[in-house]
N, CA, C and O atoms as a GROMACS GRO file, in nm:
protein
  296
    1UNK      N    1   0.900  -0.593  -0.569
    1UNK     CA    2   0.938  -0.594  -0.428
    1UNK      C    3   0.939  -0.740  -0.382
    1UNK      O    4   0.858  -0.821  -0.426
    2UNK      N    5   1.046  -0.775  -0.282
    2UNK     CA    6   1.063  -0.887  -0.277
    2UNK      C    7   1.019  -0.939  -0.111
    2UNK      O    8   1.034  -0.860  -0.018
    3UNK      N    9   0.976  -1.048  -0.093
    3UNK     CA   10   0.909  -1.035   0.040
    3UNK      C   11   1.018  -0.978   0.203
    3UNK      O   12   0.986  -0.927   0.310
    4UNK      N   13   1.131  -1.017   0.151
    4UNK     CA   14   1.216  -0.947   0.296
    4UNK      C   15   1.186  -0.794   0.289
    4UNK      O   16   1.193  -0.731   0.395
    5UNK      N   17   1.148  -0.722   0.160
    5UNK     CA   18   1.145  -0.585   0.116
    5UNK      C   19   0.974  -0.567   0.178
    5UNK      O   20   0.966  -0.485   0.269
    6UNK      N   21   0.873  -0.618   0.149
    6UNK     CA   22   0.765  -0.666   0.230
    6UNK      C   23   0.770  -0.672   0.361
    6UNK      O   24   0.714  -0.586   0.430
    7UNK      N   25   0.826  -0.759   0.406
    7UNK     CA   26   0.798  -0.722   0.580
    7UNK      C   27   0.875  -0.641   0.612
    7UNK      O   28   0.824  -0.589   0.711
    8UNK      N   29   0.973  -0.592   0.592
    8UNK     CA   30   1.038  -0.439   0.636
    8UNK      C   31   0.896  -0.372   0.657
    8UNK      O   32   0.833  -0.356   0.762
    9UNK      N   33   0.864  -0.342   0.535
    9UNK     CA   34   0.723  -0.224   0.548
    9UNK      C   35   0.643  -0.288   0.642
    9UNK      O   36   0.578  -0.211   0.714
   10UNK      N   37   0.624  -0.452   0.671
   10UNK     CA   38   0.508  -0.467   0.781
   10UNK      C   39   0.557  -0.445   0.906
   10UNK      O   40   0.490  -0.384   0.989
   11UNK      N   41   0.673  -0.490   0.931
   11UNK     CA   42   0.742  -0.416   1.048
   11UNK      C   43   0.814  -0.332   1.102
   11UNK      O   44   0.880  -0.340   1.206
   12UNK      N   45   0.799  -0.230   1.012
   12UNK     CA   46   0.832  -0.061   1.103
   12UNK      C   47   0.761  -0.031   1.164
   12UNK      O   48   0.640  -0.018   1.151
   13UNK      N   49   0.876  -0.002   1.299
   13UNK     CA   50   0.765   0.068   1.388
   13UNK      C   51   0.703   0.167   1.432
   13UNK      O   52   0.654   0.195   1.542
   14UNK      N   53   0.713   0.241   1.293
   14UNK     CA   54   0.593   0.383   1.276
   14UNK      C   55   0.484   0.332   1.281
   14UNK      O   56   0.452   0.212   1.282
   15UNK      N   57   0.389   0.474   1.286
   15UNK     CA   58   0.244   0.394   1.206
   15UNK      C   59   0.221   0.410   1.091
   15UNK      O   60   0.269   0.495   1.016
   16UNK      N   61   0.114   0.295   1.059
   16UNK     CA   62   0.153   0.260   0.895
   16UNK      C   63   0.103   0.367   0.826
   16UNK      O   64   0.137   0.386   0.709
   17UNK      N   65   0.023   0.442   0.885
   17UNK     CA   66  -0.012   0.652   0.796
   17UNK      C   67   0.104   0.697   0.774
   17UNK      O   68   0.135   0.757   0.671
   18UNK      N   69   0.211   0.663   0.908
   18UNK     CA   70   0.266   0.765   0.893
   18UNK      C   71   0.392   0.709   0.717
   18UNK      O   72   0.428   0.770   0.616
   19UNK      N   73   0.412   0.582   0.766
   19UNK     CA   74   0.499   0.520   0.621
   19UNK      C   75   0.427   0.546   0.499
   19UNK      O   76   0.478   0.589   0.396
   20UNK      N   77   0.336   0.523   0.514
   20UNK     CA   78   0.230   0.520   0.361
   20UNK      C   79   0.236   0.696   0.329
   20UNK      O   80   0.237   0.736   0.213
   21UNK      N   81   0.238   0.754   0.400
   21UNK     CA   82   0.245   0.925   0.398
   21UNK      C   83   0.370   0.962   0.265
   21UNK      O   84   0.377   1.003   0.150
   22UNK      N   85   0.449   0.917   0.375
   22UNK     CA   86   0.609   0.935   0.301
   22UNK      C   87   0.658   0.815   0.171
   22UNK      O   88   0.770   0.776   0.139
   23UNK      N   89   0.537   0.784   0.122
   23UNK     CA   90   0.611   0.669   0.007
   23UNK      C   91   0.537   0.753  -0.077
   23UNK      O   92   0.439   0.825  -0.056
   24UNK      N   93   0.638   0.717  -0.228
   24UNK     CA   94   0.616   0.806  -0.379
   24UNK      C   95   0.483   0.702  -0.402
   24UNK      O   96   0.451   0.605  -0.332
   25UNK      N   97   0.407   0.760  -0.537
   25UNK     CA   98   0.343   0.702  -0.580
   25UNK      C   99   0.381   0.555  -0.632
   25UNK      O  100   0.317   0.451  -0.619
   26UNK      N  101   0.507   0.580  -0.697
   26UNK     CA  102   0.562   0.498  -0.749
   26UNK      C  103   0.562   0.329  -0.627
   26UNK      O  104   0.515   0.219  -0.657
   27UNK      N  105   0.619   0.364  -0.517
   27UNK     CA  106   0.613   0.290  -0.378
   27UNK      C  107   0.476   0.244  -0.362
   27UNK      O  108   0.470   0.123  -0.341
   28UNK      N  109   0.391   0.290  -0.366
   28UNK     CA  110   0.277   0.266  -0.321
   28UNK      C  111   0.230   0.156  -0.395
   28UNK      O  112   0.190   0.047  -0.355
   29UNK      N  113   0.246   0.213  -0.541
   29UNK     CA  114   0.198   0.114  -0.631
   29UNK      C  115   0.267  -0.038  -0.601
   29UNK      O  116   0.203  -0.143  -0.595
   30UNK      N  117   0.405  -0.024  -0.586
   30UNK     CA  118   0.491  -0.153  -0.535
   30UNK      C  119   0.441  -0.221  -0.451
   30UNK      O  120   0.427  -0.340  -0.476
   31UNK      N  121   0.408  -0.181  -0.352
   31UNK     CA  122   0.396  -0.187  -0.192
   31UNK      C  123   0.254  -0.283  -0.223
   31UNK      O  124   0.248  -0.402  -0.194
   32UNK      N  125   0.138  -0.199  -0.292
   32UNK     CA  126  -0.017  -0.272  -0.310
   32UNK      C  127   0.024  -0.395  -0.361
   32UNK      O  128   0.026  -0.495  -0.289
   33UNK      N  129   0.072  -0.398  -0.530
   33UNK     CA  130   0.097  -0.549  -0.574
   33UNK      C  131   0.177  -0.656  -0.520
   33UNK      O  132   0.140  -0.772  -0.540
   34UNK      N  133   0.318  -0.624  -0.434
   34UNK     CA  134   0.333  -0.698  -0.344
   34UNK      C  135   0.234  -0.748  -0.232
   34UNK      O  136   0.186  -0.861  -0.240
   35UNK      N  137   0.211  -0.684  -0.154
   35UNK     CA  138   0.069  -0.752  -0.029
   35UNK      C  139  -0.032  -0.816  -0.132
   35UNK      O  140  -0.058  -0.933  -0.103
   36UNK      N  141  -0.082  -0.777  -0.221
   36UNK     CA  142  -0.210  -0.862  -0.342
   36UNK      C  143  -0.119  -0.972  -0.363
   36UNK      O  144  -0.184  -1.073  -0.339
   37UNK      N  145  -0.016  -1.000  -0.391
   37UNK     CA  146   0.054  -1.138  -0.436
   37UNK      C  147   0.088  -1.197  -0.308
   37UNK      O  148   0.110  -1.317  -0.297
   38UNK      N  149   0.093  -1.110  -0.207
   38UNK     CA  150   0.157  -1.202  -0.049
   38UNK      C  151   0.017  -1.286   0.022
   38UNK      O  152  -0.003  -1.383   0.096
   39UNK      N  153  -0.066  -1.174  -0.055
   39UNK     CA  154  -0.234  -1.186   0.048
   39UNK      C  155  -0.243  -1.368  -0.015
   39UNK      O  156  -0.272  -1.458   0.065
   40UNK      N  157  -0.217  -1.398  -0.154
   40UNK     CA  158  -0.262  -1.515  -0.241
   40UNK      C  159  -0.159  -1.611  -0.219
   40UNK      O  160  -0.132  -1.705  -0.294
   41UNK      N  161  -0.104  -1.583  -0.117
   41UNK     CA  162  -0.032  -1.691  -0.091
   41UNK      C  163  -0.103  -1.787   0.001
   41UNK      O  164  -0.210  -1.742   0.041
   42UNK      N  165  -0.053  -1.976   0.067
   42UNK     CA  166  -0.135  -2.063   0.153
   42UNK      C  167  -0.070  -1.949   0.301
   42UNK      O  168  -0.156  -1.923   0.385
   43UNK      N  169   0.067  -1.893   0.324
   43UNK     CA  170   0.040  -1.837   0.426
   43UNK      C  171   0.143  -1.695   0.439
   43UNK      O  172   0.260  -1.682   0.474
   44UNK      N  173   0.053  -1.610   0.401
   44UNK     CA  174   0.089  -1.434   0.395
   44UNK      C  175   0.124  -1.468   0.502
   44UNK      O  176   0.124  -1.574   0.564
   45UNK      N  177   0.190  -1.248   0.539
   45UNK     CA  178   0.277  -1.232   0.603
   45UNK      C  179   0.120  -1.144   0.743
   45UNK      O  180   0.032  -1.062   0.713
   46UNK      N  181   0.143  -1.196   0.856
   46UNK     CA  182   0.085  -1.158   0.981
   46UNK      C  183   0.081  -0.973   0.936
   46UNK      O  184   0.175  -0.902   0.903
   47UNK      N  185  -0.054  -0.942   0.951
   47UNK     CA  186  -0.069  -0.798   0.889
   47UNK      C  187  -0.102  -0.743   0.776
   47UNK      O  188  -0.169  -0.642   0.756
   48UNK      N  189  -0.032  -0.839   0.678
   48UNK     CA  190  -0.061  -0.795   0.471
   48UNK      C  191  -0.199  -0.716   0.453
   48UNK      O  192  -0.232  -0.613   0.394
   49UNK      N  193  -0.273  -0.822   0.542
   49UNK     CA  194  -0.429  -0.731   0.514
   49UNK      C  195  -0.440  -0.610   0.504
   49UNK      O  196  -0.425  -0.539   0.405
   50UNK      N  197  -0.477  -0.572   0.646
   50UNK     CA  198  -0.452  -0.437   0.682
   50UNK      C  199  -0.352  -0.362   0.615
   50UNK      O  200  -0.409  -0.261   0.574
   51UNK      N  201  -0.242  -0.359   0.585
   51UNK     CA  202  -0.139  -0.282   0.519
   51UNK      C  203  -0.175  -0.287   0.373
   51UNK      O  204  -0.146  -0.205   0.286
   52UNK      N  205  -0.260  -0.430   0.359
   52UNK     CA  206  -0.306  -0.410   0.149
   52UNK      C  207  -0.418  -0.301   0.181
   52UNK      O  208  -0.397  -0.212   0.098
   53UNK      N  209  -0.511  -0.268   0.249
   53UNK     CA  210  -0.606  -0.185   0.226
   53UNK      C  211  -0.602  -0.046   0.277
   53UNK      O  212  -0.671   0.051   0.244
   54UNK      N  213  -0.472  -0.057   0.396
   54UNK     CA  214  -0.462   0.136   0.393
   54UNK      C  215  -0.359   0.153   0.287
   54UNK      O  216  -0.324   0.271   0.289
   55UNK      N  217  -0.301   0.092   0.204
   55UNK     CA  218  -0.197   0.096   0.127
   55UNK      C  219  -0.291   0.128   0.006
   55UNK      O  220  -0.258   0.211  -0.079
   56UNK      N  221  -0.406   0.062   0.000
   56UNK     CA  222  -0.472   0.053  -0.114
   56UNK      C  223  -0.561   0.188  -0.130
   56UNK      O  224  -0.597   0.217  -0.244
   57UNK      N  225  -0.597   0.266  -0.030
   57UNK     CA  226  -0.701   0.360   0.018
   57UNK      C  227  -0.606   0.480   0.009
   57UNK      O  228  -0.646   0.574  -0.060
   58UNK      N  229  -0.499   0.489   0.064
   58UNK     CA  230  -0.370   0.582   0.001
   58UNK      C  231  -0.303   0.641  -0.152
   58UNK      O  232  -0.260   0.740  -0.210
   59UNK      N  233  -0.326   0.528  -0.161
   59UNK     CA  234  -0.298   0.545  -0.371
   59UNK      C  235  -0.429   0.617  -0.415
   59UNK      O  236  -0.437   0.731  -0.460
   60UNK      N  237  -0.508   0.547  -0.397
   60UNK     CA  238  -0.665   0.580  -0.404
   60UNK      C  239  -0.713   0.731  -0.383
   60UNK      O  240  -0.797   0.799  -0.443
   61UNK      N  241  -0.640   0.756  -0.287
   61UNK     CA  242  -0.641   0.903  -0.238
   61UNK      C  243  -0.578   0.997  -0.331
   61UNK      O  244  -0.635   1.099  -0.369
   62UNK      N  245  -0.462   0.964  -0.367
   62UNK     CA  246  -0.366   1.023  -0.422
   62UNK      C  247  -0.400   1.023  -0.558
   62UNK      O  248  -0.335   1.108  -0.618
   63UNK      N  249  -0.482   0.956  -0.635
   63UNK     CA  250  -0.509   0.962  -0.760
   63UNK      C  251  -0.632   1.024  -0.793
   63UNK      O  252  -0.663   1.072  -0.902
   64UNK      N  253  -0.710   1.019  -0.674
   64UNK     CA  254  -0.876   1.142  -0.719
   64UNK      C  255  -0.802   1.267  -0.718
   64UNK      O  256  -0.823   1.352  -0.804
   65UNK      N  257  -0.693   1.287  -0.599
   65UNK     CA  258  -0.608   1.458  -0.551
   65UNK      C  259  -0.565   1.460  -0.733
   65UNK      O  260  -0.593   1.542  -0.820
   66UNK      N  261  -0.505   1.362  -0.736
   66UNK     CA  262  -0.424   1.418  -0.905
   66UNK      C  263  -0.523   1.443  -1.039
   66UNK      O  264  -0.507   1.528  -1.127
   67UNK      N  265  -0.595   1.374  -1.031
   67UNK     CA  266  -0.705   1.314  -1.140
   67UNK      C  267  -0.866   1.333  -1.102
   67UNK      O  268  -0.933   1.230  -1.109
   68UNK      N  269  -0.927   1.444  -1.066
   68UNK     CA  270  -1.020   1.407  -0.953
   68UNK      C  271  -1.140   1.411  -1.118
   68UNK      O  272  -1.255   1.366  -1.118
   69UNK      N  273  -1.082   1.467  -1.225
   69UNK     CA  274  -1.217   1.453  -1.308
   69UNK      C  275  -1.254   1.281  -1.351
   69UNK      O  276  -1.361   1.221  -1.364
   70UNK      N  277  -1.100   1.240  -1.364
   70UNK     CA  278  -1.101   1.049  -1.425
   70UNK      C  279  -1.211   0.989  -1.304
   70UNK      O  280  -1.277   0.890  -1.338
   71UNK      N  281  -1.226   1.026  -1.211
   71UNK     CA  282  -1.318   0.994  -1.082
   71UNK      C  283  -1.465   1.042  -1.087
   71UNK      O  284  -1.536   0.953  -1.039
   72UNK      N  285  -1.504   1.099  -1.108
   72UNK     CA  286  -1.612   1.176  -1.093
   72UNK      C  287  -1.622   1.263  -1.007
   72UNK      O  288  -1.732   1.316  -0.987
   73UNK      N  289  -1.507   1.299  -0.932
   73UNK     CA  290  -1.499   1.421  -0.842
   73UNK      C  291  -1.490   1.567  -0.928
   73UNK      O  292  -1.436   1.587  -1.036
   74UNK      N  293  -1.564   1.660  -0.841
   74UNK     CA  294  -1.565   1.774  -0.900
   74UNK      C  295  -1.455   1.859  -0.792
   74UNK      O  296  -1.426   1.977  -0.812
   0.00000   0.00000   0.00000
C-alpha cells in the first residue's frame, strides 16, 4: 500500500470501526504494515497511531475468532 492509498484510509469520513469492519483480512494485514512503516517515518501521517492500533486490535480479533486454539482461547 502506497501512502496516497494510506491516507485515503486516514481520511474517510466513516468511523474507523466502521472501515476496519468492512476490510478483508487480507486489507487489514496491508493497512497494519503500511501505518508500522508510516509510524517509522521523521514525519507520519496525522492519525497513523490510532488507526495502527485499532487496525492492529481488529486483525487480532479476527485471528483468535478463526484460530482461537493457536491463542490459548478455549
Amino acid at each position: 500500500m502506497n501512502r496516497p492509498q494510506l491516507v485515503h484510509y486516514i481520511n474517510d469520513s466513516r468511523d474507523p470501526g466502521v472501515v476496519l469492519s468492512e476490510a478483508t483480512v487480507r486489507e487489514l494485514e496491508q493497512l497494519v504494515d503500511a501505518l508500522y512503516r508510516n509510524l517509522d517515518t521523521p514525519e507520519p501521517e496525522f492519525g497513523a497511531q490510532v488507526w495502527y492500533e485499532l487496525a492492529s486490535e481488529e486483525l487480532e480479533r479476527r485471528k483468535v475468532r478463526k484460530f482461537p486454539d493457536a491463542y490459548g482461547a478455549a
